[in-house]
Every structure is written in C-alpha cells, then in structure tokens.
C-alpha positions as CSV (number, residue, x, y, z in Angstrom):
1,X,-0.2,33.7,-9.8
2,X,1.9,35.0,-12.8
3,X,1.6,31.9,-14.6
4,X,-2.0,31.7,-14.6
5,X,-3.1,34.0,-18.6
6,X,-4.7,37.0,-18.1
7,X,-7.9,38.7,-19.6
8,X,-8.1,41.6,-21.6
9,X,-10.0,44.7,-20.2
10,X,-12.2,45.6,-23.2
11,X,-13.2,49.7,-23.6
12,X,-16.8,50.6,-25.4
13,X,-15.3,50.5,-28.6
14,X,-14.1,46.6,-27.8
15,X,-10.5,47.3,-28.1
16,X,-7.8,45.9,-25.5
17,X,-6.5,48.6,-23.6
18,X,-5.4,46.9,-20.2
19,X,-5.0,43.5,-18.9
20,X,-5.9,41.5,-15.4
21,X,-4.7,37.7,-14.0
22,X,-7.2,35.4,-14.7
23,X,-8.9,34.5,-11.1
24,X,-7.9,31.3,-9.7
25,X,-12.3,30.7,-9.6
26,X,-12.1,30.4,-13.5
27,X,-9.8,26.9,-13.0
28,X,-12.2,25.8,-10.5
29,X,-13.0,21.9,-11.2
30,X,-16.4,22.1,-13.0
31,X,-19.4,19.5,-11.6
32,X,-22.4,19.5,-13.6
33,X,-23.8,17.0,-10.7
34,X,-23.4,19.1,-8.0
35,X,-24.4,22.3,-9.9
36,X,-27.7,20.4,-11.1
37,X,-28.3,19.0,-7.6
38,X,-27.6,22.1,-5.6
39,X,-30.0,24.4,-8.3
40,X,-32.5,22.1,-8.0
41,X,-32.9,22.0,-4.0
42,X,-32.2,26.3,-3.8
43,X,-34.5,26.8,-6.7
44,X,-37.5,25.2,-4.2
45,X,-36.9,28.1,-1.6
46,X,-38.8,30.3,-3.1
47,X,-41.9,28.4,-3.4
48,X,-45.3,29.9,-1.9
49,X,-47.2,27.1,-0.2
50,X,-50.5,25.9,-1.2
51,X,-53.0,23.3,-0.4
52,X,-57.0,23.3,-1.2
53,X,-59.6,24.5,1.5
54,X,-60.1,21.9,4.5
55,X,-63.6,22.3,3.8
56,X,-64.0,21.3,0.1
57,X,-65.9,18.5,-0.8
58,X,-67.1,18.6,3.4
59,X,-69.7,21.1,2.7
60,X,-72.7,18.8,2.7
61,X,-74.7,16.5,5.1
62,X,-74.2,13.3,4.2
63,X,-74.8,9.8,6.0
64,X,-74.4,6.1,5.3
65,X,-77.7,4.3,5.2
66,X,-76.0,1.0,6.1
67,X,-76.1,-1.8,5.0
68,X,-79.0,-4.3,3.8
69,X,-80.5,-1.5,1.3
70,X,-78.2,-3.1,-1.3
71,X,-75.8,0.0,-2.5
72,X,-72.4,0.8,-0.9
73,X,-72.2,2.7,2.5
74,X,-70.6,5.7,1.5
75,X,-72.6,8.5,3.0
76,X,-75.3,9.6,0.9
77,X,-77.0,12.8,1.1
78,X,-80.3,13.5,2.6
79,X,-84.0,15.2,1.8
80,X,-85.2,14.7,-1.3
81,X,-86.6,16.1,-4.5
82,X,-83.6,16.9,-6.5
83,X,-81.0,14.7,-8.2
84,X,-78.3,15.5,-5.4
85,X,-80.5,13.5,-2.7
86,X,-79.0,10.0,-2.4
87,X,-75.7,10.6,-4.1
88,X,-72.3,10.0,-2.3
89,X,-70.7,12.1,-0.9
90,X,-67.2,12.8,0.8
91,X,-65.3,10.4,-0.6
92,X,-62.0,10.5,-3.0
93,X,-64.1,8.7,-5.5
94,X,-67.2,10.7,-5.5
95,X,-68.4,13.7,-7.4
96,X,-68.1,16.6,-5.5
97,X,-66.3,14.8,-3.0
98,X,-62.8,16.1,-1.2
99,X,-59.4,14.7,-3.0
100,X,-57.3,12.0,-1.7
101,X,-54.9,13.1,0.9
102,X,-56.0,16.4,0.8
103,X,-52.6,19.2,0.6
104,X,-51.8,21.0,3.5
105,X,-49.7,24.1,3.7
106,X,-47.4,22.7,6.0
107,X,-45.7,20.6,3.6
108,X,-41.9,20.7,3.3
109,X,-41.4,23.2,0.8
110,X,-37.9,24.3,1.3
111,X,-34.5,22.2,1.2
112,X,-31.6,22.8,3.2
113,X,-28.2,22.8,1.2
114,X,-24.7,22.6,3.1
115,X,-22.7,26.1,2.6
116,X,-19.7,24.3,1.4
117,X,-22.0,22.7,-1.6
118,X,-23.1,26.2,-2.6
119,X,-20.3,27.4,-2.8
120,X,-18.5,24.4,-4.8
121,X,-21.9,25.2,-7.2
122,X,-21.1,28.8,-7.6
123,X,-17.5,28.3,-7.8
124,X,-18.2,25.4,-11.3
125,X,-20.7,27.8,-13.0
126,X,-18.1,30.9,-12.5
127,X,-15.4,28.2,-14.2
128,X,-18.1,27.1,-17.0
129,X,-18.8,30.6,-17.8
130,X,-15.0,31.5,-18.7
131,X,-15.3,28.7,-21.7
132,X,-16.4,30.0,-24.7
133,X,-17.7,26.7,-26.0
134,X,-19.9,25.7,-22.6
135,X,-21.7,29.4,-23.2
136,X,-22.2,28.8,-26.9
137,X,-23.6,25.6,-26.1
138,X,-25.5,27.4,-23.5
139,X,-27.4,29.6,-26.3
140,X,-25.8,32.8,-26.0
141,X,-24.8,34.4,-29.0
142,X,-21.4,35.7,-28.5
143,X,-19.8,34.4,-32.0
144,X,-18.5,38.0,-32.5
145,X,-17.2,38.8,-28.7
146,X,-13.8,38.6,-28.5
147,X,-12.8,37.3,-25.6
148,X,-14.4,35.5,-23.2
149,X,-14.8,36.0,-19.7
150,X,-15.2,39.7,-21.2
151,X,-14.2,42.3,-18.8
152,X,-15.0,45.9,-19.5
153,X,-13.6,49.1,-17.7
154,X,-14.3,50.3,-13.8
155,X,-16.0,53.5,-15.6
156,X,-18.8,51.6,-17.3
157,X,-19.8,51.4,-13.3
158,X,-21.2,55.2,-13.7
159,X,-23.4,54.7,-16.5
160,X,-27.2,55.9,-15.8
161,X,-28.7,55.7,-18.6
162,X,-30.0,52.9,-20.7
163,X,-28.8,54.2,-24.2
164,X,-25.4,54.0,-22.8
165,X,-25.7,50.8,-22.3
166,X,-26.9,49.5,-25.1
167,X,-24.1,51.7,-26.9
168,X,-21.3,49.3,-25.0
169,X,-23.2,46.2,-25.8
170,X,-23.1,47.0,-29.6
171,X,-19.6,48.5,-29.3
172,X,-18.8,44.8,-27.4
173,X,-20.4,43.0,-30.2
174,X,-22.0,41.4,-27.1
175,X,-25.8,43.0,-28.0
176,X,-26.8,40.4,-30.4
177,X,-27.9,38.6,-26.7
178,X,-30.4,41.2,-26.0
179,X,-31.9,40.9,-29.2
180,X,-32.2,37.5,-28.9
181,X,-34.2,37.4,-26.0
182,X,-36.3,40.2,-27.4
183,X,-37.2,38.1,-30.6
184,X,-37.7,35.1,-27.6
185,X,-40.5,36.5,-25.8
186,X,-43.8,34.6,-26.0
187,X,-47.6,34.3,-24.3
188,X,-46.8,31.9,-21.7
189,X,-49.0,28.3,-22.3
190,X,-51.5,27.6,-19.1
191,X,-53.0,29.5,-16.6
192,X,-49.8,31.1,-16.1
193,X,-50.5,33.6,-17.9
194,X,-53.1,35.3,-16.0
195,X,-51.2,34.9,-12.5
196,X,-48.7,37.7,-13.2
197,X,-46.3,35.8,-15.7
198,X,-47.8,36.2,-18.9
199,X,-45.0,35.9,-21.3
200,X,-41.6,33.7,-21.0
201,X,-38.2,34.6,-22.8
202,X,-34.7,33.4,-22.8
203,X,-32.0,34.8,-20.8
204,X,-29.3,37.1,-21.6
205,X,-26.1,38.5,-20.1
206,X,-25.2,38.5,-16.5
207,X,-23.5,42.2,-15.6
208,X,-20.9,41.7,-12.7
209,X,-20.1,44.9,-10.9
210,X,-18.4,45.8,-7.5
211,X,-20.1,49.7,-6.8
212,X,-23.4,50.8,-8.2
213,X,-22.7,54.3,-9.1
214,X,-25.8,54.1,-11.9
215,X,-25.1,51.0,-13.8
216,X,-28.3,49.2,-11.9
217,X,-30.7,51.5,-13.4
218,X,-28.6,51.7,-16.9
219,X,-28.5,48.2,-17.8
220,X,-32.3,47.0,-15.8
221,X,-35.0,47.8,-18.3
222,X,-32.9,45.3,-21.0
223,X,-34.7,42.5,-21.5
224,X,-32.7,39.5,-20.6
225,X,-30.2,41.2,-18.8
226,X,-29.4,40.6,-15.1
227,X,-27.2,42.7,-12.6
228,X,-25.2,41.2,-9.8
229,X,-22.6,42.9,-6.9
230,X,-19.8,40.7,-7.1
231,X,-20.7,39.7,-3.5
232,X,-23.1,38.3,-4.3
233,X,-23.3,36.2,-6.9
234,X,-25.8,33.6,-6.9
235,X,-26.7,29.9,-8.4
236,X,-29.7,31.1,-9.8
237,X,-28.1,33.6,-11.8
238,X,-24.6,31.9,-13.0
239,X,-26.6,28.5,-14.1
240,X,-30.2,29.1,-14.4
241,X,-31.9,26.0,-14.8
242,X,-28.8,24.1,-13.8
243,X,-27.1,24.6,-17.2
244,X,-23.8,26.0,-17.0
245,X,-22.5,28.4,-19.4
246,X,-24.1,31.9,-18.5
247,X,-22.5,34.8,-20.4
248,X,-21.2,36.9,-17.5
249,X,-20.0,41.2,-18.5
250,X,-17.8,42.1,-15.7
251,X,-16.4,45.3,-14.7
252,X,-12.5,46.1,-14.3
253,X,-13.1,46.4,-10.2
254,X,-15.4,43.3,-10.3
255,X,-13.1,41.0,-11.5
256,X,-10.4,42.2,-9.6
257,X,-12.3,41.2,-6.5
258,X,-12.4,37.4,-7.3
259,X,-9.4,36.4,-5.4
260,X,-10.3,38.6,-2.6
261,X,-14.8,36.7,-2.8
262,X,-13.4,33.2,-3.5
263,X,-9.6,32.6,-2.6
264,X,-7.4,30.7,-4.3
265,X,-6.1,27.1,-4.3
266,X,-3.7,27.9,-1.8
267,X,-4.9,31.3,-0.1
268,X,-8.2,31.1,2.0
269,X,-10.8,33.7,1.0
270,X,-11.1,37.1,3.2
271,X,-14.4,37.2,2.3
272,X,-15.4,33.5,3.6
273,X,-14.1,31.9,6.5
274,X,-11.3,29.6,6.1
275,X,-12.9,28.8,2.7
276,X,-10.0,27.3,-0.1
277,X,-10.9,26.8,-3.5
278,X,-11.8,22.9,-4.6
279,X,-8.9,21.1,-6.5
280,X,-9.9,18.8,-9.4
281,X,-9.4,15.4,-8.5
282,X,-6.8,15.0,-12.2
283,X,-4.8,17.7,-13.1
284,X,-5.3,16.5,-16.7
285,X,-8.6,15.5,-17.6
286,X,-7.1,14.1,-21.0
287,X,-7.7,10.2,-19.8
288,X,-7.0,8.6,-23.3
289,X,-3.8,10.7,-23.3
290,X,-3.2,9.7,-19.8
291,X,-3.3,5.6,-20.9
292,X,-1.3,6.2,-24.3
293,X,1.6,8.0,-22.7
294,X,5.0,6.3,-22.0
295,X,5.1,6.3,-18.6
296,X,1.9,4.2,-18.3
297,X,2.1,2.0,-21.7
298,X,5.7,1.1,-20.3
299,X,4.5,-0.7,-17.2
300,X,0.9,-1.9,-18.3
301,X,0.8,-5.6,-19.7
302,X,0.4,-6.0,-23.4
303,X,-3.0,-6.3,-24.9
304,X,-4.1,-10.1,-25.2
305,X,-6.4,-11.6,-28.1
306,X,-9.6,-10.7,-27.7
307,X,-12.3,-13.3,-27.0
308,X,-15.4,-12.6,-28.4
309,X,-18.6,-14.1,-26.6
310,X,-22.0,-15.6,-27.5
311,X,-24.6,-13.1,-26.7
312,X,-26.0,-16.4,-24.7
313,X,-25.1,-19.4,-22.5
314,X,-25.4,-22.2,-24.6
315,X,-26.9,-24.9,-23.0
316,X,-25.4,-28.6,-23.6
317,X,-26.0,-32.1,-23.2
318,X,-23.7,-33.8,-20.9
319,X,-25.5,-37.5,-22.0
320,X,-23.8,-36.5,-25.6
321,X,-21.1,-34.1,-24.7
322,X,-18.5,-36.0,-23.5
323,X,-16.6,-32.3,-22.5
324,X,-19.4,-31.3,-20.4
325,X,-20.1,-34.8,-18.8
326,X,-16.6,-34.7,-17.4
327,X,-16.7,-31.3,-16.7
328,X,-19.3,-32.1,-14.3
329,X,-18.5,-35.4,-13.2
330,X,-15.1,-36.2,-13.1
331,X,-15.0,-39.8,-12.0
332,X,-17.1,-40.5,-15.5
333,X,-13.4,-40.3,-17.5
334,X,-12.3,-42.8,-15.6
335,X,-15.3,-45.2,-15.6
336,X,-15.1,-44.6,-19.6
337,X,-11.7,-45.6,-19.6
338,X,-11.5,-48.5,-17.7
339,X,-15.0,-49.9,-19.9
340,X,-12.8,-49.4,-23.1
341,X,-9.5,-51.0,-21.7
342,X,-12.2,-54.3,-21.2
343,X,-13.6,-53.9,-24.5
344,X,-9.9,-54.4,-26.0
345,X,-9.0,-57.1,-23.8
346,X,-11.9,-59.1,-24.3
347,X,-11.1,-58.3,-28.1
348,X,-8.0,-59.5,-27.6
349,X,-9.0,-62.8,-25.7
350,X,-11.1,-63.8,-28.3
351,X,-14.1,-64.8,-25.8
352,X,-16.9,-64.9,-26.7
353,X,-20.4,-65.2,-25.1
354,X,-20.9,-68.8,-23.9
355,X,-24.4,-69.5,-26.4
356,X,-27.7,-70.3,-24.1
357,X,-28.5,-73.8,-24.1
358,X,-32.1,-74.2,-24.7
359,X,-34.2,-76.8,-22.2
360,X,-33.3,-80.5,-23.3
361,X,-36.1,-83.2,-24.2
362,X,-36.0,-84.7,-20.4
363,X,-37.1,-81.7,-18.8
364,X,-39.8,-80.7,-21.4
365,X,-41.4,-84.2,-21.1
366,X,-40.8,-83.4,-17.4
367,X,-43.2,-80.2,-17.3
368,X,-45.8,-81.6,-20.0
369,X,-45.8,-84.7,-17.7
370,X,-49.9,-85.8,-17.3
C-alpha cells in the first residue's frame, strides 16, 4: 500500500495541504470493450416501451372481391360514392393500411448484465478517469487543474449554497468545465424537442462525496455537473456514452472510502461480497519494450531476409516451364532425360534414317495392269 503515489488533497484556493494513497481502483486494468459493451446493454434499462395501436390501419371494412374481376385480392373497401370505395385496404403495402409486423409493447426492452461485468466496467472508468490524457481526450477542460484525480477537502461536504460552489470550482481552476457546457447548450434537432428534452449540452464534472451535509443542493443547479455518493457510483455517470475519461471532484472522505467500496488486488471488498479487484493480464503494457529487451532478444532467433511477395499467384505454363512441369509431374525429368541420352547416342552412332524406297516399275505396271 505505501508504494502505491499518493494524491494531493486540494483546499478552495487549489493549494496542497494534505495528502492520501492513491486507491488500488485507479490501477485497475482499463477495457474499453467491456466498458462499451456493458454501457450499451445498462443504458437500454431505462427505456419506456412503445408500439402503435392494434387497431391502426384495422379501422375500416374491407373485403376481397376475389378473383376473376381482374385486380388483386387484397380487401377492398365497400359502398360507394367517394374515392375510398374500392381501395385496399389492411395491408403493409396499402395507404392507410397497418405496418408490417406491427410493435408490440412486450418487446424485450431491458438486457441483463452479469454483476461481476459491472463492476469490472465501473472499476476501468474509475482507472480512465485518474489519467489526465484519457479526460483531455474526453473533452473536459482541465488544462489548468493541477492534479488529476483532484480531491478536495471533507468540509467542501457542508456547502449549501451554489455561489460556494462555483467559488471552489474557480479557486480549482476546474470551472472552465461548467462554462463549457454552458456555451454547449443547443435546441435539440427532431421532435425531441417538444417531448420534454428540448435542448442538449455536453457534460461536466462528476462530484464524488461520502455524506450529503448540503453539497447536493450546492453543486445541482450547475449545468453539466453531476453528484454521486461514493456508494454508488454508476456506469452511466463515470463513462457516459461509453467513453472513458469523465472528470471526477472527490471529497477527502470519498476517496478515502475506495479501498473500503472496491478492495484491493489482494484484500476483498467489505462493501461487496468476496469481490477482488481484476489484475491486468501484463504488468507492463510496453510490448515493443517487452520484445527489444535482453532477456527476450537473447533467446529469440535472429531476423531472416525478408521475402517480398507478388501481390498475386502467378499462373505458369508447365507445356513451357520446364520448373513447373516437374513440379507437378515428377516422372517427366526422367522421361526428358532418358529422350536426350538417345538423342546423343544416336549422334554418336552416326545412324541415320534408312531413306523410303519408293514402289519399283514391276509393281506400278502391276496396279495399272488392264
């Protein structure tokens, strides 16, 4: 536990007055799969269901005239004396028809997600949110914080009012976040807007704290700005919209708690049953480091030439190529060899090829005989 750094408590001014262990959580192995995964399937709890009326497009009498009138037998409607007499009706493909597999409310709208997933999620986006670099890539503004994870005293717990707040966050440098997602917000695009969520904005920073003594009310009517109990941290929260890298305020008592919420890599959790932190499969995630060291170039073979590839298989004649025609027919070398072996005897002989005799005068009078 000593060896792990520790984390500066930060006061409203943003000076350094005491200092905590960092929490085993923060050298949790961080997944972006299983963080992307597991917000995906939460985020779909909270869906309402919906599904059009099981009357629509039903609403109507409507039969099929059969056949022999020469149009299709889709039911048509009856009476007469308007333009809607005679049209079809009912079907997917119809005006004023119902829809294809019409929704029903009893859909599956909610997905189940083992507890030991969750947790590993939660456990990778408290890890992301300690690196300065994964919350700058995240969008937060915190080029003037000065530490990250930034921890602030067990006193800023009592604040109740929203101008003391705001006071810290300046005094943190850390309120440049909150003015960000003011500057963000914007008429939401589609319907959306008149069915209660008529503007969008970004998010800002997460506040972490252990007792509510006021700082709920103090730091809820920021925009952007998001309250937790440690206890109770939550996916949707630490990685909202599966992106790790939220910018997470916590108080002194807060972050003290870690250990106790989460365990460490060797000390099960009091707070969840028998539950030990996930180890990262490498200690060092350096891998070109890893190949280029001395213990592993001293026992790997040497590097051979490098053999460069046509893009293509070229295709060859084995009637021309005498490579490929023994390649794929063995026996031909030998056929090939023993024809030249009688070439050069036969050279060497000095044979030649006995001349045809054409047909003497005998058996030409012979055939002509009358």
């Amino acid at each position: 536990m000593a060896s792990r750094p520790t984390v500066s408590v930060r006061t409203g001014s943003g000076e350094a007055s005491t200092s905590l262990t960092l929490p085993a959580v923060f050298t949790a192995p961080i997944r972006l799969d299983v963080v992307q995964q597991v917000h995906k399937s939460i985020a779909k709890n909270k869906r309402q269901p919906y599904a059009v009326s099981v009357k629509a497009g039903h609403q109507t009498s409507a039969e099929s005239w059969g056949t022999g009138r020469a149009v299709a037998r889709i039911p048509r409607v009856g009476g007469g004396g308007t333009h809607r007499s005679g049209q079809a009706a009912f079907g997917n493909m119809c005006r004023g028809g119902r829809m294809f597999a019409p929704t029903k409310i009893w859909r599956k709208w909610h997905v189940k997600v083992n507890q030991n997933q969750r947790r590993f999620a939660v456990v990778s986006a408290l890890a992301a949110s300690a690196l300065p670099s994964l919350v700058l890539a995240r969008g937060h503004r915190i080029e003037e914080v000065d530490e990250v994870p930034l921890v602030v005293p067990t006193s800023t717990e009592g604040l109740t009012k929203t101008k003391e707040a705001v006071e810290l966050l300046k005094g943190l440098r850390a309120y440049r976040d909150v003015a960000k997602v003011s500057n963000s917000r914007k008429l939401r695009a589609g319907v959306g807007k008149m069915r209660n969520r008529r503007h969008r904005q970004r998010r800002g920073p997460l506040i972490v704290y252990n007792e509510d003594n006021g700082i709920v009310k103090a730091f809820r009517n920021l925009p952007g700005v998001e309250i937790c109990q440690v206890t109770r941290l939550n996916l949707l929260q630490l990685a909202p919209g599966g992106h790790l890298g939220r910018f997470v305020i916590w108080t002194e008592g807060a972050f003290a708690r870690l250990d106790e919420v989460f365990g460490t890599h060797e000390k099960a959790a009091l707070l969840k049953k028998d539950y030990i932190l996930p180890s990262a499969k490498i200690t060092n995630p350096d891998v070109t480091r890893l190949i280029n060291s001395d213990e592993i170039q001293s026992v790997v073979r040497p590097a051979g030439s490098k053999i460069q590839k046509r893009p293509w298989t070229q295709h060859k004649n084995p009637l021309k190529n005498k490579g490929v025609l023994f390649r794929l027919n063995p026996y031909a070398k030998t056929v090939r060899r023993q024809e030249l072996l009688s070439q050069e005897r036969i050279k060497k002989a000095g044979k030649k090829k006995a001349k045809a005799q054409s047909a003497g005068g005998a058996f030409i009078k012979t055939i002509f005989a009358p």
